[in-house]
N, C-alpha and C positions, 0 to 999 in steps of 0.2 A: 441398419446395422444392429444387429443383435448381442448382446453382453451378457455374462453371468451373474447371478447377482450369490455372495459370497455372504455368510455369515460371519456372528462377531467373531468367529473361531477360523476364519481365513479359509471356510471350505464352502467349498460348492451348494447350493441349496437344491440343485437340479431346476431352478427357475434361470430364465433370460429375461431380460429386460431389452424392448428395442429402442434403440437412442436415434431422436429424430436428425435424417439427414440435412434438414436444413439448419440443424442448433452444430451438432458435430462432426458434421460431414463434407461443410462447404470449402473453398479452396482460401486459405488465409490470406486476407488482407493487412501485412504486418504495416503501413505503412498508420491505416487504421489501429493496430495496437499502438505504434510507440506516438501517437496524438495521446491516446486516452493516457498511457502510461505519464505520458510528456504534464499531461493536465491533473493528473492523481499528485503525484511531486509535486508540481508546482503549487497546490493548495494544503500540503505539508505546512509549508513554510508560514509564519508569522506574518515575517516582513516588517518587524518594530525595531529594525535595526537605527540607530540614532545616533551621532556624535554630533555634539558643539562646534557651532562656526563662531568664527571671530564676533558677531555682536552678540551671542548668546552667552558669553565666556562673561563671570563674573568679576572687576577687576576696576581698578582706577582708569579714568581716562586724560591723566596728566600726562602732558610729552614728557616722555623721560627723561632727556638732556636736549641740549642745543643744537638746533640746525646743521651750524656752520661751527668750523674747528674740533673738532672733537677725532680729526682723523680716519673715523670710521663712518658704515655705512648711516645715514640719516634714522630716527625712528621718531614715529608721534605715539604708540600705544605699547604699551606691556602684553594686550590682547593679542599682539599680531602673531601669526602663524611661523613664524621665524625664532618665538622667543618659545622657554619652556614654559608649558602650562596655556599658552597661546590659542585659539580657536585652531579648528584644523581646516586643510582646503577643501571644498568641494567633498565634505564627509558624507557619511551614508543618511540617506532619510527614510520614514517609513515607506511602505510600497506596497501596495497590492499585486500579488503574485497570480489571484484566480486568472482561469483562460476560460475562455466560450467553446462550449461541443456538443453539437448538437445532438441529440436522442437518437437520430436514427447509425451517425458514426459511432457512438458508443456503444451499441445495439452489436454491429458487425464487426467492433471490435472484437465484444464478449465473445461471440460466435467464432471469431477468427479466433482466440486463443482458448475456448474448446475445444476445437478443430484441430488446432495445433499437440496437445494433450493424448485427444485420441490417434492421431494419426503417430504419435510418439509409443503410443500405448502407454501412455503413463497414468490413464483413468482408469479406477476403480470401482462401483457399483457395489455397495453392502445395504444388506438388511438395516431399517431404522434401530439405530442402539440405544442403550441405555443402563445406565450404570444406579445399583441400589443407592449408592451415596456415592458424594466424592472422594477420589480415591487416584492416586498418581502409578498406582501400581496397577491399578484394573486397564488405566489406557495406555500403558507400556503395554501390556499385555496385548493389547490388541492391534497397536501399531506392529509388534513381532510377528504377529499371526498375519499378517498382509508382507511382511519381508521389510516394513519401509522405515524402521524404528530408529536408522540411521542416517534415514535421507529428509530433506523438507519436505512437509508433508501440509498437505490442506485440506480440511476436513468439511465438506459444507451438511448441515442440520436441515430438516425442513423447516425446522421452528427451534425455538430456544429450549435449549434443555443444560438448566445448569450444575449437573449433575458431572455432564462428560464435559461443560467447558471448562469447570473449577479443576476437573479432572488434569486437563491439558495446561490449566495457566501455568504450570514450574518448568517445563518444557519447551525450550526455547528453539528449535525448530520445526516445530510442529504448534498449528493456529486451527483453530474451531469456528465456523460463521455461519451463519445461517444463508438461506438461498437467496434472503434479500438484502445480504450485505457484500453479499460476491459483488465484486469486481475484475478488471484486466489485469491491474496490477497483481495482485492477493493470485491468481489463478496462473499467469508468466513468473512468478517470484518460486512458485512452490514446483519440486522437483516431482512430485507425485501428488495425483486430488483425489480424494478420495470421496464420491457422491453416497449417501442413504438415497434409499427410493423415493421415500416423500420429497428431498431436496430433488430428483430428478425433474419428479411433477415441476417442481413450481417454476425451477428455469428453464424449463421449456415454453410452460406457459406465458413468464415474462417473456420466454425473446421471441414469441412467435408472434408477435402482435401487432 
């Protein structure tokens, strides 16, 4: 399948680029995306969530009152979960949130939500950019010239250039990555992707292997 590749001015270069049918052309395996998505989220997460149980809880351990007679329910601790200030039941503990996935499901996820992209037509192919300095207005600029300035937009680099990322950090729907920090999630979240050539290279390379 062959694409055009667009300069930073949203116009035609009169070059195509062919995008290999086995990176964006294969038939989606979503069940493959929402694992990987499932496992990206879940290593979000901390997991230092923590509340105090009853013998953690700082506090006297005299019986409060008398067994017997006092008309109400029995207690032996001020700690107990019943009183204010008391441990809590069964509260949250730390937790390890990582899952296991294997390389080669991760691989076909990538692929599948490529796949998904172009069969959307929501991928783009531009000339490698570059910006004199950074500048918030050079990469409005240039998201306008592609139409996507108001949609999510995801930009992948072949390499680090922090010129057009400083560029993009005040721009909250629109993210910049390089080809070796793509992921499923970053590529299904973003409404339009927009690859440079060198980035082409190299996730091809990654996921043909």
């Amino acid at each position: 399948m062959k694409v055009a590749v667009l300069d930073i001015k949203g116009k035609e270069t009169g070059r195509k680029v062919e995008l290999s049918d086995d990176v964006f052309a294969i038939e989606p395996n979503e069940h493959a995306i929402y694992l990987d998505v499932k496992q990206y989220l879940a290593h979000q997460r901390q997991g230092t969530h923590k509340a105090k149980e009853r013998a953690e809880i700082a506090g006297s351990t005299r019986k409060i009152k008398k067994q017997k007679g006092t008309g109400t329910a029995r207690a032996g601790s001020i700690k107990s979960p019943v009183f204010r200030g008391g441990g809590r039941i069964f509260g949250p503990r730390p937790k390890d949130y990582t899952q296991k996935l294997n390389k080669n499901m991760k691989r076909l996820a990538r692929k599948s939500a490529l796949s998904l992209k172009s069969k959307e037509q929501s991928l783009v192919v531009v000339e490698d950019i570059n910006f004199e300095a950074p500048k918030t207005k050079d990469f409005v600029n240039f998201l306008s010239s592609l139409g996507i300035e108001n949609k999510k937009s995801l930009i992948v680099l072949g390499d680090t250039n922090n010129n057009v990322y400083l560029s993009s950090r005040n721009l909250e729907r629109s993210e910049v990555v390089t080809s070796s920090e793509l992921n499923t999630y970053k590529i299904v979240n973003a409404t339009s992707l927009v690859l440079t050539e060198s980035a082409l290279e190299g996730i091809e390379s990654n996921l043909k292997k």
